[in-house]
TORVEX-483664 format. One record per residue (C-alpha): x negated, y, z; chain; residue number from 1; residue in three letters. Coordinates in pm, 1 decimal. Layout:
TORVEX-483664
<rec u="X" v="Y" w="Z" ch="A" i="NUM" aa="ala"/>
...
This chain:
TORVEX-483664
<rec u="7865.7" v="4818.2" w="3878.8" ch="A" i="1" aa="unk"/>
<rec u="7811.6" v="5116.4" w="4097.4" ch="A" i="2" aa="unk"/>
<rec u="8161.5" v="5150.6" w="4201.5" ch="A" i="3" aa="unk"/>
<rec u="8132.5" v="4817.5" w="4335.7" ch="A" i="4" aa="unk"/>
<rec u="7825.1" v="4884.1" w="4506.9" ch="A" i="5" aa="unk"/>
<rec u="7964.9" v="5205.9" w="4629.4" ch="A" i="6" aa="unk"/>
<rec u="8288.3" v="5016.7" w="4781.3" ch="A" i="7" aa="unk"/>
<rec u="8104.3" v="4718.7" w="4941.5" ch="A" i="8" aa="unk"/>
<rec u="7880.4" v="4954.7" w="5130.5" ch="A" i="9" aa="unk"/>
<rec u="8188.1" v="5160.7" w="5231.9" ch="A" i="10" aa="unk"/>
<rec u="8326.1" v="4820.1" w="5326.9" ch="A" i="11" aa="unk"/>
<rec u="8006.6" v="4710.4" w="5533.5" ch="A" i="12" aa="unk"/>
<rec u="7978.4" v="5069.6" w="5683.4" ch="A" i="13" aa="unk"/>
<rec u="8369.8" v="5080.9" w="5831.2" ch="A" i="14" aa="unk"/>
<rec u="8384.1" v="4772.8" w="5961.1" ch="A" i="15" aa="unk"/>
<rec u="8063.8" v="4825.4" w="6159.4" ch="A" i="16" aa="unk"/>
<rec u="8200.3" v="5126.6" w="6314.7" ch="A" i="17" aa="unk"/>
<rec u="8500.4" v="4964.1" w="6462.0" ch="A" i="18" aa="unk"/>
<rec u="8281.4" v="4692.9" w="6606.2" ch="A" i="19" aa="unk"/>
<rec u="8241.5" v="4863.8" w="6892.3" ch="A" i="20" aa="unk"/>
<rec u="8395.6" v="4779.0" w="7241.3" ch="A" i="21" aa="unk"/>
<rec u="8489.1" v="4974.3" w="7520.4" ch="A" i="22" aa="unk"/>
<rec u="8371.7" v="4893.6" w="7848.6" ch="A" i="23" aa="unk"/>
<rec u="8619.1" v="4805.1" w="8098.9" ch="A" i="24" aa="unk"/>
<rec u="8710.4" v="4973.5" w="8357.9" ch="A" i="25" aa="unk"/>
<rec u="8902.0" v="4937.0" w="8723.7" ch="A" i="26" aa="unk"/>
<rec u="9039.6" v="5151.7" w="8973.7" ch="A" i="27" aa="unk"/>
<rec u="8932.3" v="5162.0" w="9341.3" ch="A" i="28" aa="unk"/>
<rec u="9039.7" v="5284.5" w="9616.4" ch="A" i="29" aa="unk"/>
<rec u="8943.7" v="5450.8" w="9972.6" ch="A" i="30" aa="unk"/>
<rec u="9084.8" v="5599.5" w="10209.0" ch="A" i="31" aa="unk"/>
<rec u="8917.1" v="5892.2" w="10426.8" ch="A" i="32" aa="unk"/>
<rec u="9095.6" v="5902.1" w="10783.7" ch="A" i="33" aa="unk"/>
<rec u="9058.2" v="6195.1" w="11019.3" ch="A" i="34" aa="unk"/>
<rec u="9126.1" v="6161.0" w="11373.0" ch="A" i="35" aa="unk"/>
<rec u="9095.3" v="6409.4" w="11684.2" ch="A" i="36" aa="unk"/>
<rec u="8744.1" v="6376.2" w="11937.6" ch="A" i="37" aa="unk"/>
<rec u="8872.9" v="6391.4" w="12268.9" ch="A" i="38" aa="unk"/>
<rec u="8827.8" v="6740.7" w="12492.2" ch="A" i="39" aa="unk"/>
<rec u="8736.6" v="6912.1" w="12095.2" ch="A" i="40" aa="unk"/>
<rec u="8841.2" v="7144.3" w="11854.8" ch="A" i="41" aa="unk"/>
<rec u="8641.3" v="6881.7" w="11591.0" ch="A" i="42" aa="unk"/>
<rec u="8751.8" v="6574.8" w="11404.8" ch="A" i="43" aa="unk"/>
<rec u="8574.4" v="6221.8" w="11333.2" ch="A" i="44" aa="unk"/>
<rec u="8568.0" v="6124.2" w="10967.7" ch="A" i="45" aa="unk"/>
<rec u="8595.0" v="5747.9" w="10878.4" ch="A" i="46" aa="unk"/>
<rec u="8571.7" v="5656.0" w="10534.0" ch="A" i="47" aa="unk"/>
<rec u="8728.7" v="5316.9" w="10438.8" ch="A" i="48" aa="unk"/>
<rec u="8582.7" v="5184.3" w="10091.5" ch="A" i="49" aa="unk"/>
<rec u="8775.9" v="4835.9" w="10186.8" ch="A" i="50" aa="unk"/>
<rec u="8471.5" v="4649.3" w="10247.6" ch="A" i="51" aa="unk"/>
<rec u="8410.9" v="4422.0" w="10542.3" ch="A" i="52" aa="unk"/>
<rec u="8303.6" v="4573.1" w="10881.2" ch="A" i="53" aa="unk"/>
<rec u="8058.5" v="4394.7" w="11138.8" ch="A" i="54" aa="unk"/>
<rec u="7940.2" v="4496.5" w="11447.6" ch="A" i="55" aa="unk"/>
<rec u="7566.3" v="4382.9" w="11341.5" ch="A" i="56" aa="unk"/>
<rec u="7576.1" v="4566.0" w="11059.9" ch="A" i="57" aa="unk"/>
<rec u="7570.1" v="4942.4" w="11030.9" ch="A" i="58" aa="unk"/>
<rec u="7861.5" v="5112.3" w="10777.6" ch="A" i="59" aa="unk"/>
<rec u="7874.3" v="5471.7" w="10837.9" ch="A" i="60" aa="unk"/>
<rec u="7814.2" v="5642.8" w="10510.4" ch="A" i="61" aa="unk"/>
<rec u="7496.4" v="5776.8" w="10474.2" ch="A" i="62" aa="unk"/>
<rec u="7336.3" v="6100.4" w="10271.1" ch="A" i="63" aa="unk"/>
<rec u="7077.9" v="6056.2" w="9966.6" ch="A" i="64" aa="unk"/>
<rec u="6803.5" v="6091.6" w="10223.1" ch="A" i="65" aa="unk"/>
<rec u="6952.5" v="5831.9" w="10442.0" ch="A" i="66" aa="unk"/>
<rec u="7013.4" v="6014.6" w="10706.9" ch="A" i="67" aa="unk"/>
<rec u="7369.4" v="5979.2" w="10828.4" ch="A" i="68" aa="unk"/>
<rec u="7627.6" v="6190.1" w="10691.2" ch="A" i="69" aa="unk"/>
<rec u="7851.6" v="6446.1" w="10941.4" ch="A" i="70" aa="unk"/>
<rec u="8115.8" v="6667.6" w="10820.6" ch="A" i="71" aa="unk"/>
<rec u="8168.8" v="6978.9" w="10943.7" ch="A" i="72" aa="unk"/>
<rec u="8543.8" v="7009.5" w="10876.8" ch="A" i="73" aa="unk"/>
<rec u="8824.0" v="6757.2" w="10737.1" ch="A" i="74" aa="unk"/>
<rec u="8806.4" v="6995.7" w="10453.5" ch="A" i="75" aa="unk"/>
<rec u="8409.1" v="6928.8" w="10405.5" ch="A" i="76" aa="unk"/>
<rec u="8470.3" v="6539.0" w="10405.9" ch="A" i="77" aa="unk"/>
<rec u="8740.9" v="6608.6" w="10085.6" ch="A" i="78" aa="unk"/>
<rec u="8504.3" v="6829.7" w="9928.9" ch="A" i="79" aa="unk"/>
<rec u="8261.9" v="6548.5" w="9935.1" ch="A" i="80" aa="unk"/>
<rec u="8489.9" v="6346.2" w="9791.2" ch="A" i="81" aa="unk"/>
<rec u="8585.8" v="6519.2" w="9537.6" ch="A" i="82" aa="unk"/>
<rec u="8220.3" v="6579.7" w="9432.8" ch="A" i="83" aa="unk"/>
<rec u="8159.0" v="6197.0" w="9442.4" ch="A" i="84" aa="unk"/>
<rec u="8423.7" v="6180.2" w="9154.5" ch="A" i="85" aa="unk"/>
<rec u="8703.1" v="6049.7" w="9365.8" ch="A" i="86" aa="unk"/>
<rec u="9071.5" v="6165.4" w="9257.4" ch="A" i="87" aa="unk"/>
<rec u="9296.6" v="6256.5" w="9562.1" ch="A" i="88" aa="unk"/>
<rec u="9623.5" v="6088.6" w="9599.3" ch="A" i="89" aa="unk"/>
<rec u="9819.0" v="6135.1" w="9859.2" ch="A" i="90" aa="unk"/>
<rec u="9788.1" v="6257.4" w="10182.4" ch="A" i="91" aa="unk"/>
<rec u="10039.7" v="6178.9" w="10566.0" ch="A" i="92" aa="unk"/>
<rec u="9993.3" v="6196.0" w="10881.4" ch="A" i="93" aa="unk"/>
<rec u="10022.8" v="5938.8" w="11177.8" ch="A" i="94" aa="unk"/>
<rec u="10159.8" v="6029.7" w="11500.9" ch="A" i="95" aa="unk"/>
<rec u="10041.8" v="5810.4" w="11807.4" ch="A" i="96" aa="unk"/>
<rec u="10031.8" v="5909.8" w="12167.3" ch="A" i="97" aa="unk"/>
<rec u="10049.8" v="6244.5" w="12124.8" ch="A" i="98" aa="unk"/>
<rec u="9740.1" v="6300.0" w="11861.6" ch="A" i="99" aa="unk"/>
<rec u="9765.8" v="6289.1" w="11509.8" ch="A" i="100" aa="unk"/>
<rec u="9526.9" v="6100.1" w="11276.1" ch="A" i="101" aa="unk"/>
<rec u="9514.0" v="6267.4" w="10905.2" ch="A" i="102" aa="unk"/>
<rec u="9507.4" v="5983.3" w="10650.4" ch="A" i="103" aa="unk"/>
<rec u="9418.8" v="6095.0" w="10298.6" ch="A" i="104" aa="unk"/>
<rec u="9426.4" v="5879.4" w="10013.3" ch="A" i="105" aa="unk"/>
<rec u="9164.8" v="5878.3" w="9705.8" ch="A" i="106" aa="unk"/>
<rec u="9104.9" v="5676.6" w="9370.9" ch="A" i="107" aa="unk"/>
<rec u="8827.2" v="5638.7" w="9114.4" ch="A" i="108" aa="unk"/>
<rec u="8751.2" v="5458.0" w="8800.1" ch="A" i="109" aa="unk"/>
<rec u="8426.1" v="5253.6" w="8773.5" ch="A" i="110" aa="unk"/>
<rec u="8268.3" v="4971.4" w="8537.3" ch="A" i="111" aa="unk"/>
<rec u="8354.4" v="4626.2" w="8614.4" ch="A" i="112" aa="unk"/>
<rec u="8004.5" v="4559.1" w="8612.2" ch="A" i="113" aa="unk"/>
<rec u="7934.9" v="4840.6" w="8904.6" ch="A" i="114" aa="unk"/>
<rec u="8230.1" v="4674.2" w="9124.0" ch="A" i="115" aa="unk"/>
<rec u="8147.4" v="4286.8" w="9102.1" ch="A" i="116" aa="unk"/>
């Protein structure tokens, strides 16, 4: 009698430890683009998350604070990046009219819950 108790608890123990599911998860991606300012040694950074832009509405990324977030260097903007948990990809450049605009690919995994 107390091996079968033993075994039907062992039972009742295992399979409630593989009842449990993983989340889901999905990869996004975004795209940080950094293009010359004109009569400057500086760059503009544009970070493109794929959503919609509007002109009524404002989409420049913004600090913790809220206050609106600059970069100091291209290299700044992919340090930010990085600490945000985004996984560089790839990186090329685009040649038109003379200046060159620095596209740099990033991806990161998130919850389907956090993306829909």
């Amino acid at each position: 009698m107390k091996k079968t108790t033993l075994i039907t608890l062992a039972l009742l123990v295992s399979s409630y430890l593989f009842a449990q599911i993983q989340p889901s998860k999905v990869e996004q991606y975004c795209q940080v683009i950094a293009s010359p300012r004109l009569f400057s040694n500086k760059v503009t950074i544009d970070i493109d998350f794929g959503e919609e832009k509007s002109f009524w509405r404002d989409n420049r990324l913004k600090a913790y604070d809220g206050k609106l977030k600059k970069f100091n260097t291209v290299i700044d903007a992919l340090n930010y990046m990085g600490k945000d948990g985004w996984i560089f990809i790839n990186a090329y450049p685009v040649t038109n009219g003379g200046s060159t605009i620095y596209h740099f690919a990033f991806k990161r995994e998130f919850l389907v819950e956090e993306v829909q």
